[in-house]
C-alpha positions as CSV (number, residue, x, y, z in Angstrom):
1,X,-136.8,43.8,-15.1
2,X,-139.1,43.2,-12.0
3,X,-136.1,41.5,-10.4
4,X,-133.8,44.0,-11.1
5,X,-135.9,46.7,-9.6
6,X,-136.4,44.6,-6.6
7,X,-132.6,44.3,-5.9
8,X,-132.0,47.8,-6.7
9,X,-134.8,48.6,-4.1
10,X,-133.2,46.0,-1.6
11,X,-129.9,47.6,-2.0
12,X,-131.1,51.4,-1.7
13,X,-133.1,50.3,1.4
14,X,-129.7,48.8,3.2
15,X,-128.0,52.3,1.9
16,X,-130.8,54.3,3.6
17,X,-130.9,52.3,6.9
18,X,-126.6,52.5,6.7
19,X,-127.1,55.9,6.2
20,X,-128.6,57.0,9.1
21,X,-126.9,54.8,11.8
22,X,-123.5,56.8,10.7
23,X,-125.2,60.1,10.6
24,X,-126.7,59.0,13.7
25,X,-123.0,58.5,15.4
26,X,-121.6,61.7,13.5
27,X,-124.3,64.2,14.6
28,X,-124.1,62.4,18.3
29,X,-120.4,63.6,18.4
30,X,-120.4,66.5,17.3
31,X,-123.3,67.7,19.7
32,X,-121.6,65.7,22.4
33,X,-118.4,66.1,25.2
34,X,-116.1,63.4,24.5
35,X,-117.5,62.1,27.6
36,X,-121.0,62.6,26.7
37,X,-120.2,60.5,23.5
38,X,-118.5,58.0,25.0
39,X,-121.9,57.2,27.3
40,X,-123.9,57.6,24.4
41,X,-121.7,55.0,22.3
42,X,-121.7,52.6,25.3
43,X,-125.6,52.7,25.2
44,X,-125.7,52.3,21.2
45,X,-123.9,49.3,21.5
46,X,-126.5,47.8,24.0
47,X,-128.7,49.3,21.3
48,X,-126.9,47.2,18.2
49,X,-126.6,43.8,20.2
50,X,-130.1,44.4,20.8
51,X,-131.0,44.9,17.2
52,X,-128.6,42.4,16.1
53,X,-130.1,39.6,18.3
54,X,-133.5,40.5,16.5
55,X,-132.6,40.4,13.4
56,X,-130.9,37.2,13.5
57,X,-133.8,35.5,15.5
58,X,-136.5,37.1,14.1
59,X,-135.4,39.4,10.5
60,X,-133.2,36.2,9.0
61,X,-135.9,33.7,9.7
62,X,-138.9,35.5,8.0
63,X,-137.1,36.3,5.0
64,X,-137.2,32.4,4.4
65,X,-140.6,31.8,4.3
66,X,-142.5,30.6,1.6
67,X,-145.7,29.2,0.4
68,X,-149.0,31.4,-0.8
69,X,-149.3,35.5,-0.2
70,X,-151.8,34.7,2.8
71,X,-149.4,32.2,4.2
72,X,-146.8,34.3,4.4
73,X,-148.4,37.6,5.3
74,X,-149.2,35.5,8.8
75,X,-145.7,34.8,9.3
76,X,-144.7,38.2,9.0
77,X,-147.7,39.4,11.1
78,X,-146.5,37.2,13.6
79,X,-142.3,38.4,13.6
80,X,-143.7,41.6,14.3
81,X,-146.2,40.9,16.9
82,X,-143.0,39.0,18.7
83,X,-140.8,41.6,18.0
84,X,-143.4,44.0,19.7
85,X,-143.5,41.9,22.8
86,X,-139.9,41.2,22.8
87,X,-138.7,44.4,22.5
88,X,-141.4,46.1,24.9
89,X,-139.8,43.4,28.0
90,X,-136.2,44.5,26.7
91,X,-137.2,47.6,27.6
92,X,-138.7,47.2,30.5
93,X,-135.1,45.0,32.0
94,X,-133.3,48.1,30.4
95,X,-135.4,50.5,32.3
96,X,-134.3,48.7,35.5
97,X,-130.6,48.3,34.7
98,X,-130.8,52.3,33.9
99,X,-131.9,52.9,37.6
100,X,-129.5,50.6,38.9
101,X,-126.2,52.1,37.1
102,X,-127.1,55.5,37.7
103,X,-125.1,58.7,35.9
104,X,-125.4,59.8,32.6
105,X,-125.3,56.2,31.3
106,X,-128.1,54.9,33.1
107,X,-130.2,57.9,32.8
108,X,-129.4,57.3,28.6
109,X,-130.5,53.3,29.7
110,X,-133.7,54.7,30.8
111,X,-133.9,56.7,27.8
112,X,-132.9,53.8,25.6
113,X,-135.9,51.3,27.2
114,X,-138.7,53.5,26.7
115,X,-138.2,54.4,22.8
116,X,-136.6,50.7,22.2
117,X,-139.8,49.4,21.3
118,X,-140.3,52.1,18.7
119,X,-137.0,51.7,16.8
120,X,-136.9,48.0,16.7
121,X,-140.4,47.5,15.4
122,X,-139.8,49.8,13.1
123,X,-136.3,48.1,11.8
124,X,-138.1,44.8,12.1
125,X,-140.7,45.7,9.4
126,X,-137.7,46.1,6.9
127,X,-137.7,41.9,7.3
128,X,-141.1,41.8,7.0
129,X,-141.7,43.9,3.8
130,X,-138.4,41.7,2.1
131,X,-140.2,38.6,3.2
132,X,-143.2,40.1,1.0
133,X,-141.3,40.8,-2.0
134,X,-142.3,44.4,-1.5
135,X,-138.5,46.3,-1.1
136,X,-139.7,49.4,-2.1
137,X,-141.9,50.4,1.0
138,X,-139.4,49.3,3.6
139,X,-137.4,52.4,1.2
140,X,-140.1,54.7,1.8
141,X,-140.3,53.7,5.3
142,X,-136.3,53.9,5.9
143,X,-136.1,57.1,3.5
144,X,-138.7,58.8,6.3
145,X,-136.6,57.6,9.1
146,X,-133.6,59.4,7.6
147,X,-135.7,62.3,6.9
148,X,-136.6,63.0,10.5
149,X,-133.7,61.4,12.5
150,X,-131.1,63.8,10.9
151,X,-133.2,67.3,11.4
152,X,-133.9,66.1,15.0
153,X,-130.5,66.0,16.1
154,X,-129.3,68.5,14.2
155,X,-131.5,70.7,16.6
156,X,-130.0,70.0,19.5
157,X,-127.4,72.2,21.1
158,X,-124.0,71.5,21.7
159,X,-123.3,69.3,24.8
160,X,-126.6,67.6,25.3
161,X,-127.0,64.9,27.5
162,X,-126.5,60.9,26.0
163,X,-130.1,60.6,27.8
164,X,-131.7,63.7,25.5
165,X,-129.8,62.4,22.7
166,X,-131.2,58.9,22.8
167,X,-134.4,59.7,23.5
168,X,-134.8,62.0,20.3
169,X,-132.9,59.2,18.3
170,X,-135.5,56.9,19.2
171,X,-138.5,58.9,19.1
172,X,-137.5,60.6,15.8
173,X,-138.3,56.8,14.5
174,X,-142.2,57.0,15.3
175,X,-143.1,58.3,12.0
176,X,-141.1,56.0,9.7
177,X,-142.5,52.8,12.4
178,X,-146.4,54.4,11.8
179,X,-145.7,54.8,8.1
180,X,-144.1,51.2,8.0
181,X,-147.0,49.5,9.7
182,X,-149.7,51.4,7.3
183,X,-147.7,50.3,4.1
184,X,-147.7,46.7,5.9
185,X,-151.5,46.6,6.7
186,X,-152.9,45.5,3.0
187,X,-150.6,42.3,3.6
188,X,-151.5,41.3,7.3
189,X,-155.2,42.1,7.4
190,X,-157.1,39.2,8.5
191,X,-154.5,37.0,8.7
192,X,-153.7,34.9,11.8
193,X,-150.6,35.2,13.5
194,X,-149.4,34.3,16.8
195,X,-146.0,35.5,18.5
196,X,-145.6,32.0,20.0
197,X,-144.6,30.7,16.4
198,X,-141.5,31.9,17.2
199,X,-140.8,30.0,19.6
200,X,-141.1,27.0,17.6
201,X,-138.3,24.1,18.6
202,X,-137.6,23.8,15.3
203,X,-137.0,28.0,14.8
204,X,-134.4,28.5,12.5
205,X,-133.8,31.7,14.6
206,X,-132.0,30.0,17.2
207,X,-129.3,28.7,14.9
208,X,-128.7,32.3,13.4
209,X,-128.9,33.7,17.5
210,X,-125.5,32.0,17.8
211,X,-123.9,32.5,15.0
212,X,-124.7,36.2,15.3
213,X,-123.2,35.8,19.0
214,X,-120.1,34.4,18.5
215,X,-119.7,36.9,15.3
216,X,-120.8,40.0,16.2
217,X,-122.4,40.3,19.9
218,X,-118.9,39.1,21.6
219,X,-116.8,41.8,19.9
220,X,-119.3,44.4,21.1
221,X,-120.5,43.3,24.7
222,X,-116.0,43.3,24.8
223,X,-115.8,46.7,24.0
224,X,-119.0,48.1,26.1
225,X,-117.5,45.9,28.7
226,X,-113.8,47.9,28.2
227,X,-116.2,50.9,29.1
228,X,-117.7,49.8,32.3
229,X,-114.8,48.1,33.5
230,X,-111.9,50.1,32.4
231,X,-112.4,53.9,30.1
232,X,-115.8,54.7,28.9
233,X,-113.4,56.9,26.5
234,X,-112.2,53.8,25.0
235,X,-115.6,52.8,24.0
236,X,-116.3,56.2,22.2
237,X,-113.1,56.4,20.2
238,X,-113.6,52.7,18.7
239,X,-117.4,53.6,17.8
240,X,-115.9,57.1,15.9
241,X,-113.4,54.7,14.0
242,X,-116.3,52.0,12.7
243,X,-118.8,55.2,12.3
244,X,-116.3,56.5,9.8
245,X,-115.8,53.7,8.1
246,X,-119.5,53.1,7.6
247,X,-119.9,52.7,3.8
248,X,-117.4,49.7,4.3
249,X,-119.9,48.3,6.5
250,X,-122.3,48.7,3.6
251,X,-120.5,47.0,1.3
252,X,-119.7,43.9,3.6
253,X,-123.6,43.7,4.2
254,X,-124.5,43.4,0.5
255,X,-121.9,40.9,-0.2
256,X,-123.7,39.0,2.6
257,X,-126.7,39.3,0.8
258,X,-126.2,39.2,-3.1
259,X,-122.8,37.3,-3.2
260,X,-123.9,33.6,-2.6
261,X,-126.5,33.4,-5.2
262,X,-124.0,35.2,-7.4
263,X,-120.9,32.9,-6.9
264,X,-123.3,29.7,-7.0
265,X,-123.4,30.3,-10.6
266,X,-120.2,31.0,-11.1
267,X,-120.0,26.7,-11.9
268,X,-116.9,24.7,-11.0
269,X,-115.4,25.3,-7.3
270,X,-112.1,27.0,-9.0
271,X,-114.3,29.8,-10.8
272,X,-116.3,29.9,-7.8
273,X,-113.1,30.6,-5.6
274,X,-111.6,32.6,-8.5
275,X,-114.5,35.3,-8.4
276,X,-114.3,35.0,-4.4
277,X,-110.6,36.0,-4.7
278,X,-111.0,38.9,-7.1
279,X,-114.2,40.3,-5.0
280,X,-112.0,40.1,-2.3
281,X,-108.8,42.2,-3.6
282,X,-110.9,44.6,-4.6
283,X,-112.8,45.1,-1.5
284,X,-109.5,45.3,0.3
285,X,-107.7,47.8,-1.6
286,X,-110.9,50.0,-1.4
287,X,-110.6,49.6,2.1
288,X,-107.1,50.9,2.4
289,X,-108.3,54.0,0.3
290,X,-110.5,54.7,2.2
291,X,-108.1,54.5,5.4
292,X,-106.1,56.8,3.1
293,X,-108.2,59.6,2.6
294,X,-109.5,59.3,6.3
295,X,-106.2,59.2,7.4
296,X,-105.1,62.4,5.2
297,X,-108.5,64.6,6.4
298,X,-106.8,67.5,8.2
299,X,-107.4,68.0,12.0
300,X,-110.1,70.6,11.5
301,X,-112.3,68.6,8.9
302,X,-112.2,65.4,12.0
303,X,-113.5,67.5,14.5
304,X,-117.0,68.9,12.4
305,X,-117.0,65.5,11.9
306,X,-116.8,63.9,15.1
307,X,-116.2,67.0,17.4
308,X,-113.9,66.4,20.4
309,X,-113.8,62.5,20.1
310,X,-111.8,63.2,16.7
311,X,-109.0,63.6,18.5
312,X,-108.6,59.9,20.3
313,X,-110.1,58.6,17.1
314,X,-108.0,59.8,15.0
315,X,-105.1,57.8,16.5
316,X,-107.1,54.7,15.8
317,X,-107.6,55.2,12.1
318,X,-104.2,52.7,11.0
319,X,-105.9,49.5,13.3
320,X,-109.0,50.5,12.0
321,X,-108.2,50.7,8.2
322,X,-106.1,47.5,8.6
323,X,-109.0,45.6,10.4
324,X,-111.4,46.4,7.9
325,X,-108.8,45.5,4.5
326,X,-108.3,42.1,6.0
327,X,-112.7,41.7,7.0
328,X,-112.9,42.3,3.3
329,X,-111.2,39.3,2.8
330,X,-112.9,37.3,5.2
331,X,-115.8,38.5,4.4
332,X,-115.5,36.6,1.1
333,X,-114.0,33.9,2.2
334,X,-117.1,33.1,4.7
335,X,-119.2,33.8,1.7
336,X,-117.6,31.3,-0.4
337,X,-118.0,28.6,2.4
338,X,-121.7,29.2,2.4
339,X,-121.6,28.8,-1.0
340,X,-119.4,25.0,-1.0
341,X,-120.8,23.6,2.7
342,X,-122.5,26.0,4.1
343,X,-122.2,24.5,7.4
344,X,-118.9,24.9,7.5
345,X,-119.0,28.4,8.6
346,X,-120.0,28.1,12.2
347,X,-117.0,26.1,13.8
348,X,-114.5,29.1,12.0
349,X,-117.0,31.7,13.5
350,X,-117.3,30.5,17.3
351,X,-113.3,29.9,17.5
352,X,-111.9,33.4,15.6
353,X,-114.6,35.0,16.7
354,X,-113.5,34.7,20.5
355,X,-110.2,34.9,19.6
356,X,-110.6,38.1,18.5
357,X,-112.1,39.4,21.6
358,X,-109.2,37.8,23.8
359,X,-106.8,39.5,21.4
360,X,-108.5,42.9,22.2
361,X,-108.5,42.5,25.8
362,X,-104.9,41.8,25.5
363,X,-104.1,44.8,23.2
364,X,-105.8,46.9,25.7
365,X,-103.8,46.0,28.5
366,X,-100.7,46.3,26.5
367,X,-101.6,48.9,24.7
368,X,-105.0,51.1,25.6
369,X,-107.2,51.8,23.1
370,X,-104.6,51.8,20.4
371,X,-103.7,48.2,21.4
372,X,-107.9,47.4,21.7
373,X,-107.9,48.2,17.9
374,X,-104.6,46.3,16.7
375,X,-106.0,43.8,19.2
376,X,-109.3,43.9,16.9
377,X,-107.5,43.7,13.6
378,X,-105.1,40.9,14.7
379,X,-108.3,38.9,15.1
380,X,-109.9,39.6,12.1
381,X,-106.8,38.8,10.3
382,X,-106.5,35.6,11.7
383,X,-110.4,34.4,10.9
384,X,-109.9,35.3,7.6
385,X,-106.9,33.5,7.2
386,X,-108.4,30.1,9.0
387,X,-111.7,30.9,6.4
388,X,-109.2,31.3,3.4
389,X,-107.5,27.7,4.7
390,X,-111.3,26.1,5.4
391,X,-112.2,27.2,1.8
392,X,-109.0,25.3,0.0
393,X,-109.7,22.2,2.0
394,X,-113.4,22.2,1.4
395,X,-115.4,20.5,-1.1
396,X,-118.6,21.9,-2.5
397,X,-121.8,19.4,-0.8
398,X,-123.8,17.5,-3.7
399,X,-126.1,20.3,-4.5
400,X,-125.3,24.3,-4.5
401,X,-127.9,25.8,-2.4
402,X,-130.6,27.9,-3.9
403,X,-130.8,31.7,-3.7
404,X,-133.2,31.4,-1.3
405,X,-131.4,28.9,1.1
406,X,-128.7,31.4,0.4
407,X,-130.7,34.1,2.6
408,X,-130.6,32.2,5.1
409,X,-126.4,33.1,5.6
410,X,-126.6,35.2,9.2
411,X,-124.2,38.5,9.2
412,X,-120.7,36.9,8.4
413,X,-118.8,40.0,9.7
């Protein structure tokens, strides 16, 4: 029962922290131009890399430590001490890059570097509290996050700035970080812990760092670079298409996390990739709904949901939809690898991964952001094909992994 409240916790906590990164992007567009959003998205992807970069050096390697309460309460007293360092000379590099670009997206850089410490402390603590076997106050943390982020921008007026945005975004988090930090307290007192453990040779951070890069960081510093290079515009329709498929991204993120331990003791490798193939039609087809009843929402409906961006996003909704049927599949796929040879994962990663980025570049030239989108999907497709391929041709290692080896699977996505 204990366990079962524990997952259910872990599982509401991802909902809540989901939850508000899409009403986050929503409530952004609809107060904003579709300029203004388009600066604002281009920031929030600096934002994501950011918090993506922490949570793979930092978030994925905590969760794996074990020993005695006291033992681990020091490790998780020193991932936040790091990630309170590391976070306040981010901001300080962001603050100079927000200077040097100028506009409304630098002034939204400056606002980004002063709250950035704020928001990924406060993210960072979800890691910590996991680590601690304690789900249910990185809830109450998350659910407080929620609960002030949402009023906060909902009191802005119509056509404020990215800067004024992103600096009520980020300071809207102080509560839920203060909060966090109390609830966190009973665990840390007294108990040494030193950022510069983190910067062990032997890290396992650093191996999650790149997988995280060549999965997730390339796609996005692509796109953000589409924006500085090419349309900012571009950037802000593809945000509106993944914003609006945010419960997707939900759903990817708990297969991630609950699916190894559960196909490990599924037994032979055919049931194994049997419940991997099943899990994975499923997902798919309620991707395409969803596509469906996007694609279907009348004109009016789009734009109280994403104001005047709705218009360039909605022409991206097909790609979109598309790209995010076929990630369902490879989203299992790369689950099921972990589950056979886990290492096997990183080589399909670093090569479809790039791929996919090239592809979008291409599609934009050919294409604009349209082409950027198909671009997108064409990659995705083809990494979950070469998964699909790596999984038929792989044999499980001696011994399945553990649950907890299992958490140690970086965002596969």
């Amino acid at each position: 029962m204990r366990r079962a409240v524990t997952v259910a916790a872990s599982v509401l906590d991802q909902a809540a922290a989901s939850l508000t990164n899409i009403a986050v992007l929503v409530i952004a567009a609809r107060a904003s131009t579709a300029d203004g959003f388009a600066a604002f998205s281009m920031v929030y992807i600096v934002f994501t890399v950011l918090l993506g970069l922490g949570a793979a050096f930092v978030g994925q390697s905590v969760v794996l430590e074990k020993g005695e309460e006291h033992e681990t309460g020091a490790a998780v007293r020193s991932a936040v001490t790091f990630t309170a360092a590391a976070s306040a000379a981010a901001g300080a590099l962001l603050l100079a890059a927000g200077a040097a670009v100028g506009g409304a997206t630098g002034l939204a850089l400056l606002a980004l570097g002063a709250v950035l410490p704020v928001v990924l402390v406060q993210d960072g603590l979800r890691y910590g509290f996991s680590a601690l076997r304690q789900p249910h106050r990185a809830l109450a943390a998350d659910l407080l996050r929620l609960a002030c982020a949402v009023p906060a921008l909902l009191l802005q007026p119509h056509g404020s700035s990215p800067a004024r945005l992103v600096l009520v975004w980020g300071l809207s988090a102080l509560p839920a970080a203060l909060l966090g930090i109390a609830l966190l307290y009973p665990f840390v007192r007294n108990r040494p812990g030193s950022a510069r453990r983190q910067l062990r040779k032997d890290h396992l951070g650093r191996r999650f760092v790149v997988e995280f890069a060549v999965g997730s960081a390339s796609s996005q510093l692509a796109v953000l670079g589409l924006g500085l290079l090419a349309s900012p515009l571009v950037v802000g329709a593809l945000r509106g298409a993944t914003t609006l498929f945010g419960p997707l991204n939900t759903l990817f993120t708990s297969v991630n996390a609950f699916g190894p331990p559960l196909l490990g003791r599924a037994g032979s490798r055919r049931a194994t990739v049997r419940a991997a193939t099943a899990l994975a039609a499923v997902l798919a087809l309620v991707a395409l709904g969803w596509a469906a009843v996007l694609y279907a929402l009348p004109d009016h409906v789009g734009r109280r949901l994403l104001g005047a961006t709705w218009e360039s996003t909605a022409e991206l909704l097909p790609a979109t939809g598309s790209q995010y049927a076929v990630m369902a599949a490879g989203t299992c796929a790369l689950v099921t690898l972990r589950v056979l040879s886990p290492r096997a994962t990183l080589s399909v990663q670093v090569v479809f991964s790039l791929l996919a980025v090239v592809l979008m570049l291409g599609g934009y030239a050919l294409g604009g952001a349209a082409g950027a989108a198909w671009g997108l999907a064409a990659g995705s497709a083809l990494k979950a094909v070469a998964a699909w391929i790596r999984v038929r041709r792989t044999r499980p290692e001696a011994a399945v992994p553990s649950p907890e080896d299992q958490r140690s699977a970086a965002p596969l996505s």
